[in-house]
C-alpha positions as CSV (number, residue, x, y, z in Angstrom):
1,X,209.0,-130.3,165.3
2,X,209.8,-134.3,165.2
3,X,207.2,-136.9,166.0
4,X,209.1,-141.0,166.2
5,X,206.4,-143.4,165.8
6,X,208.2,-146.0,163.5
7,X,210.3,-143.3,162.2
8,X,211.3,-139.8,162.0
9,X,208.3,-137.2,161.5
10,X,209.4,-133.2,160.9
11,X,205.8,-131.7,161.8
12,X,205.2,-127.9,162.3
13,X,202.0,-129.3,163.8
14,X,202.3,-131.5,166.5
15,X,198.8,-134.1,166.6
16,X,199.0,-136.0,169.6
17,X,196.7,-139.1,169.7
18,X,196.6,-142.1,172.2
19,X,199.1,-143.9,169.9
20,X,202.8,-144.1,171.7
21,X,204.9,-141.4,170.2
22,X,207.8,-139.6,170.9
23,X,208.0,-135.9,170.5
24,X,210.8,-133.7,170.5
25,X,209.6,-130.1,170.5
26,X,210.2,-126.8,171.9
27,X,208.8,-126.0,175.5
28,X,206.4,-123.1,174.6
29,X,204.7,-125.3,172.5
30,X,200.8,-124.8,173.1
31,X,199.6,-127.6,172.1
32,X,201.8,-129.8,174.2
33,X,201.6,-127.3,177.0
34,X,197.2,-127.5,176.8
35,X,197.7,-131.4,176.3
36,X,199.5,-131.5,179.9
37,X,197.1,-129.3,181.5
38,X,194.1,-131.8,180.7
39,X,195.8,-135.0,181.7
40,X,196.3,-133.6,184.9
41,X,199.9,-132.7,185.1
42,X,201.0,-130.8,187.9
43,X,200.8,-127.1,188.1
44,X,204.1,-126.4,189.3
45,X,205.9,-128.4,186.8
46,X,204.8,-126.9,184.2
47,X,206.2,-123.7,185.5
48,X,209.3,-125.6,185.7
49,X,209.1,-126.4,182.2
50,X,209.1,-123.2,181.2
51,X,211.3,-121.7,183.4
52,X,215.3,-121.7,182.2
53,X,216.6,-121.2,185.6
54,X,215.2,-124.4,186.6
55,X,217.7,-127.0,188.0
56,X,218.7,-130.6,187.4
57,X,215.9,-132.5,189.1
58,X,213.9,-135.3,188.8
59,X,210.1,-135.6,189.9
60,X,207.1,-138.1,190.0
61,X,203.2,-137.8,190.2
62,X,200.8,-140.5,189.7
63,X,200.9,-140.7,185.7
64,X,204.3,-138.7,185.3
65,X,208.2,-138.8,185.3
66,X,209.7,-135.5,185.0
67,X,213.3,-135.3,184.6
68,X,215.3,-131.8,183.4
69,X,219.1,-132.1,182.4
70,X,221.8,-129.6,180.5
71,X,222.5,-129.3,176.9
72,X,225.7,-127.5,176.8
73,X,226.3,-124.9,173.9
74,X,228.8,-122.7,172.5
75,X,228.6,-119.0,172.8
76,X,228.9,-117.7,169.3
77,X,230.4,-114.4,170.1
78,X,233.0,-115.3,172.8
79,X,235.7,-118.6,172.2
80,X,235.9,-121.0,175.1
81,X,232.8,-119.7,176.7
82,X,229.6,-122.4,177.3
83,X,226.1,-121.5,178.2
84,X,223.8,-124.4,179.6
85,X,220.5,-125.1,178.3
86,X,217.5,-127.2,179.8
87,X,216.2,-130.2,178.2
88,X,212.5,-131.4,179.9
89,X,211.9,-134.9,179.3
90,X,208.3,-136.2,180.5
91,X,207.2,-139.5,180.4
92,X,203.8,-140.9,180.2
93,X,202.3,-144.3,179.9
94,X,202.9,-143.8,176.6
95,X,204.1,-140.5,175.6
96,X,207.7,-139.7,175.7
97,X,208.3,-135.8,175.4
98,X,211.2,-134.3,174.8
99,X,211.0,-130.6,175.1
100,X,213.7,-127.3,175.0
101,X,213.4,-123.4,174.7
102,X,216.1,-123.4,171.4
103,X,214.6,-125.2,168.3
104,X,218.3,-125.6,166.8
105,X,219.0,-128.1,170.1
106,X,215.8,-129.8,169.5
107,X,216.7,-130.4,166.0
108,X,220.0,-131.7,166.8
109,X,218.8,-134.1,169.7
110,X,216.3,-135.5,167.5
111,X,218.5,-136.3,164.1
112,X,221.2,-137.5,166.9
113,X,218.2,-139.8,168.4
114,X,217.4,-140.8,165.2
115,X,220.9,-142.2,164.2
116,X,221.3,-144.5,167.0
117,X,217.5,-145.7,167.9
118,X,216.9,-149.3,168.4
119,X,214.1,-151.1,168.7
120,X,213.1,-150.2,172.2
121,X,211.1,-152.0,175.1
122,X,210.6,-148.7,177.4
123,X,210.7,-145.2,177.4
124,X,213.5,-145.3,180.2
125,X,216.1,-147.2,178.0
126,X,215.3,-144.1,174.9
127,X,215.3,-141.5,177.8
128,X,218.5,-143.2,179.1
129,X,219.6,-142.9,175.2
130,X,218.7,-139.2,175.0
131,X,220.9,-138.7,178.3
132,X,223.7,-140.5,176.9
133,X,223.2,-138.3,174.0
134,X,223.8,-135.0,176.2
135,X,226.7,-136.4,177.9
136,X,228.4,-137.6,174.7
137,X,228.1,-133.7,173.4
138,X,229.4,-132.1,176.8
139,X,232.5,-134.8,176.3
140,X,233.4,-133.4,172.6
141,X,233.3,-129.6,174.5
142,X,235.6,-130.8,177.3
143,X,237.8,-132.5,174.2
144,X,237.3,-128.8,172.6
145,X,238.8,-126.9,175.6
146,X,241.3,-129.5,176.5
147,X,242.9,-128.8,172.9
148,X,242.5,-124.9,173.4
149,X,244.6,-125.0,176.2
150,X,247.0,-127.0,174.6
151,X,247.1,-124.3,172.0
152,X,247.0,-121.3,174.4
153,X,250.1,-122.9,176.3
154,X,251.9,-123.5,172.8
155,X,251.0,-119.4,172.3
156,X,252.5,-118.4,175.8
157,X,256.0,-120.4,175.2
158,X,256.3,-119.0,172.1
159,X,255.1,-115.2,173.6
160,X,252.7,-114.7,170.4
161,X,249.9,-113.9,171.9
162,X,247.9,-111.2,173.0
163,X,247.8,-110.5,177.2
164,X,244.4,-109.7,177.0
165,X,242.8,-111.9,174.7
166,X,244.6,-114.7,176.9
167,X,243.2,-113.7,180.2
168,X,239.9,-113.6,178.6
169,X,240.5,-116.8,177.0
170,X,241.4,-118.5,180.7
171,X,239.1,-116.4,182.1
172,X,236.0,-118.4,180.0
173,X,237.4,-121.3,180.2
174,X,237.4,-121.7,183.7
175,X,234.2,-120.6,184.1
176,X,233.0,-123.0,181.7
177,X,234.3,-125.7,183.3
178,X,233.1,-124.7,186.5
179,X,229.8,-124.9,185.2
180,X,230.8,-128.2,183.2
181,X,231.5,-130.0,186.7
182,X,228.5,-128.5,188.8
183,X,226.2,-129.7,185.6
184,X,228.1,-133.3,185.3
185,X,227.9,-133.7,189.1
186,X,224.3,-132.8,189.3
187,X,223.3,-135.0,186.2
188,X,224.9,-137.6,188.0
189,X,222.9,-137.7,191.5
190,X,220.2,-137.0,189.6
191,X,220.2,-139.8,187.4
192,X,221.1,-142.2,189.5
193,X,217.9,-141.6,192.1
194,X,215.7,-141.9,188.8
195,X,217.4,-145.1,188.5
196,X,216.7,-146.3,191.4
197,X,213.1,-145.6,191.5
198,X,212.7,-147.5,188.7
199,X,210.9,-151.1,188.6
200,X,213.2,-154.0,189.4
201,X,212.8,-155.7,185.9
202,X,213.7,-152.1,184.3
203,X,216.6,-151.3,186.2
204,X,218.1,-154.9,185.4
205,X,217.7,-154.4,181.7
206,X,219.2,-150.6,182.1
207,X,221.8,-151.8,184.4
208,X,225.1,-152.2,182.5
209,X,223.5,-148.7,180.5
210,X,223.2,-146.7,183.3
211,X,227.2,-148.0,184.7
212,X,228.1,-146.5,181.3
213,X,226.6,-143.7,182.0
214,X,227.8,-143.0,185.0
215,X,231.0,-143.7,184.0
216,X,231.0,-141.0,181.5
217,X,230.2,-138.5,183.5
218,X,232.3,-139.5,186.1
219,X,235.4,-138.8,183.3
220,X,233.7,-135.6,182.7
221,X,233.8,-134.5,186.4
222,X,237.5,-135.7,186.6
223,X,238.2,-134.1,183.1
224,X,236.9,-130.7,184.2
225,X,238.5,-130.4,187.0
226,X,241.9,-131.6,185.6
227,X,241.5,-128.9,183.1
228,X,240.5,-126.2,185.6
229,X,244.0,-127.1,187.1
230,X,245.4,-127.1,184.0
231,X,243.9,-123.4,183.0
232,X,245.6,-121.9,186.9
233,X,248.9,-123.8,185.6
234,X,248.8,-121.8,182.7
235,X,248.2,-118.4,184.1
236,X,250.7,-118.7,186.7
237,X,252.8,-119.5,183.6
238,X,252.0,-116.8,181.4
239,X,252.7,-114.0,184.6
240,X,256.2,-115.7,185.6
241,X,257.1,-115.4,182.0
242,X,255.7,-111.8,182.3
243,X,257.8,-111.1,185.6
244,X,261.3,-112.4,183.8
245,X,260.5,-110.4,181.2
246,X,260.2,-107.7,183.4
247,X,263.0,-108.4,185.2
248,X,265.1,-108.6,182.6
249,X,263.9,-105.2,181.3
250,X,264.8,-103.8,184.3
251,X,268.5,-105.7,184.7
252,X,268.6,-103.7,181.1
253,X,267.9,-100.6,182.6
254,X,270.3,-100.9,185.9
255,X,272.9,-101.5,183.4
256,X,272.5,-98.5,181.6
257,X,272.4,-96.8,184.7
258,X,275.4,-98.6,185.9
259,X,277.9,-97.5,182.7
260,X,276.7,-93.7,182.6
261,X,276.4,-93.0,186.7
262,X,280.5,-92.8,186.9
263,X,280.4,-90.5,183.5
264,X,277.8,-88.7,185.3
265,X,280.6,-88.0,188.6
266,X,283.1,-87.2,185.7
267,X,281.5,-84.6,184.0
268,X,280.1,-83.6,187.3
269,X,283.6,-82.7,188.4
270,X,284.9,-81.1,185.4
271,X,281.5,-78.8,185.3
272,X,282.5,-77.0,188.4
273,X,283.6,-73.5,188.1
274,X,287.1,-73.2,190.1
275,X,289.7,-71.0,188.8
276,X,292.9,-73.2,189.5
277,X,291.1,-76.4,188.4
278,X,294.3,-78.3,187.3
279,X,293.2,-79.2,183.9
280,X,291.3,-76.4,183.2
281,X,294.1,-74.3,181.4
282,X,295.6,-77.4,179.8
283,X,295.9,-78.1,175.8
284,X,294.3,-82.0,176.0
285,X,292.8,-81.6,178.9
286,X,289.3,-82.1,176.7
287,X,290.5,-85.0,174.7
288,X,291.9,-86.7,177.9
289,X,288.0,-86.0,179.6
290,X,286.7,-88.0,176.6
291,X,289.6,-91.0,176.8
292,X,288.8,-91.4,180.6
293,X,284.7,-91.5,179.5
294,X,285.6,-93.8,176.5
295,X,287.4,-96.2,178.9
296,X,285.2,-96.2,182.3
297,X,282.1,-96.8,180.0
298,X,283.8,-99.9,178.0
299,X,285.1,-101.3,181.1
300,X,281.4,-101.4,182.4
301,X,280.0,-102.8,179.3
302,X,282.5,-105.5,179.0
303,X,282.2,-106.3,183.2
304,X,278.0,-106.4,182.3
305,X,278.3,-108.7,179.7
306,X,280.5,-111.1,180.9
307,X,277.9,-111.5,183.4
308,X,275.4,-111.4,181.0
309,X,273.5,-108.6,182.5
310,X,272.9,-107.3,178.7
């Protein structure tokens, strides 16, 4: 995994000393996991660590800050559909741990750290960094979606695109960003009591930080919610082009209707059986039949599309 001292360490073994260090690892690590255990860290947080159905929170003991917040990541096998993942930050006198179940998100948080460290005075302002870093990456999803949609409504106007696979398409993406605003809203109580509970001479050096933060996620909220309007918009426009389409397949099929019912009367008539029908003997009597057809059916044709019924 990563250990930041001065700089960047990729470990497989993680040595933790009494030096201040900053670990990003995964959260079934055992050495990190025994490590806990013997500095007295609270029982039930560590099953919190390990659990992934463990909410947004924020926690204290005596010689700990425990804070859990979402990494949002794409589902490889489904597009527009988001899964949520926990990241476990714990903060010690001078430990900062950083710790998730995927190794792939670890990786990525730490190179992302890595990129935009500065020299620090506190672990708050690099776990505010870290935070900062989450938010940033749920932003690029919501900018992900939000040209999607854009393309999905392009697909609907221009009626090539598959029913199905749209439904599904709306389908996750609402769902997503559902999950999206629950996560951003969350994040954002969340971090704000954690900022409060900080020491007077930390929250005035975090303060403009922290409005930036909040900030952010106050767009993604917003965002999210502008998008899951925009996601009903879109399948209330894809079924009332589906119902004109409809209708107009049915004004098609009236039509017909309409230009062979009065043939149908016609040859009705003629296919009775009475011996002194009048035109039954007579030498055009067929050829007139087909001349009164000819001329009922065009009259109806030219009637339907003058009214542009067909």
């Amino acid at each position: 995994m990563f250990i930041f001292t001065d700089k960047l360490q990729q470990t497989e073994k993680i040595i933790i000393n009494n030096d201040r260090q900053i670990i990003f690892s995964t959260v079934d690590n055992k050495d990190i996991i025994n490590w806990l255990k013997t500095h007295s860290f609270p029982e039930s947080f560590i099953e919190d660590i390990q659990s992934e159905d463990q909410s947004i929170t924020y926690e204290e003991a005596d010689e700990f800050k425990f804070l859990v917040l979402k990494y949002i990541k794409f589902d490889e096998e489904e597009n527009l559909l988001y899964d949520d993942s926990n990241v476990v930050f714990i903060i010690t006198e001078n430990k900062l741990f950083i710790l998730a179940e995927e190794r792939d998100i670890i990786v990525e948080l730490a190179k992302k750290f890595a990129k935009r460290r500065h020299k620090y005075k506190n672990f708050e302002y690099l776990l505010y960094q870290i935070a900062d870093i989450l938010v940033d990456n749920t932003i690029l999803i919501i900018d992900v979606i939000d040209e999607a949609l854009e393309n999905l409504e392009d697909s609907i106007f221009h009626e090539n695109i598959e029913e199905d696979e749209l439904q599904k398409d709306i389908y996750y993406a609402r769902r997503t960003l559902n999950r999206i605003t629950k996560v951003s809203i969350h994040e954002k109580d969340v971090l704000n009591r954690m900022y409060h509970r900080f020491d007077s001479n930390i929250k005035e050096d975090l303060k403009y930080e922290f409005i930036d933060l909040n900030e952010h996620l106050k767009y993604l909220i917003d965002e999210s919610k502008t998008l899951l309007d925009r996601t009903g918009y879109l399948l209330n426009l894809h079924m009332g082009i589906l119902s004109t389409k409809m209708n107009k397949a049915m004004q098609r099929l009236a039509a017909i209707s309409l230009i062979f019912l009065p043939l149908t009367f016609v040859v009705g008539n003629y296919g009775m059986n009475f011996e002194y029908m009048p035109e039954l003997h007579w030498k055009y009597g067929y050829l007139m039949t087909w001349i009164v057809n000819i001329t009922i059916a065009g009259s109806i044709y030219w009637w339907l599309k003058k009214k542009k019924w067909i």
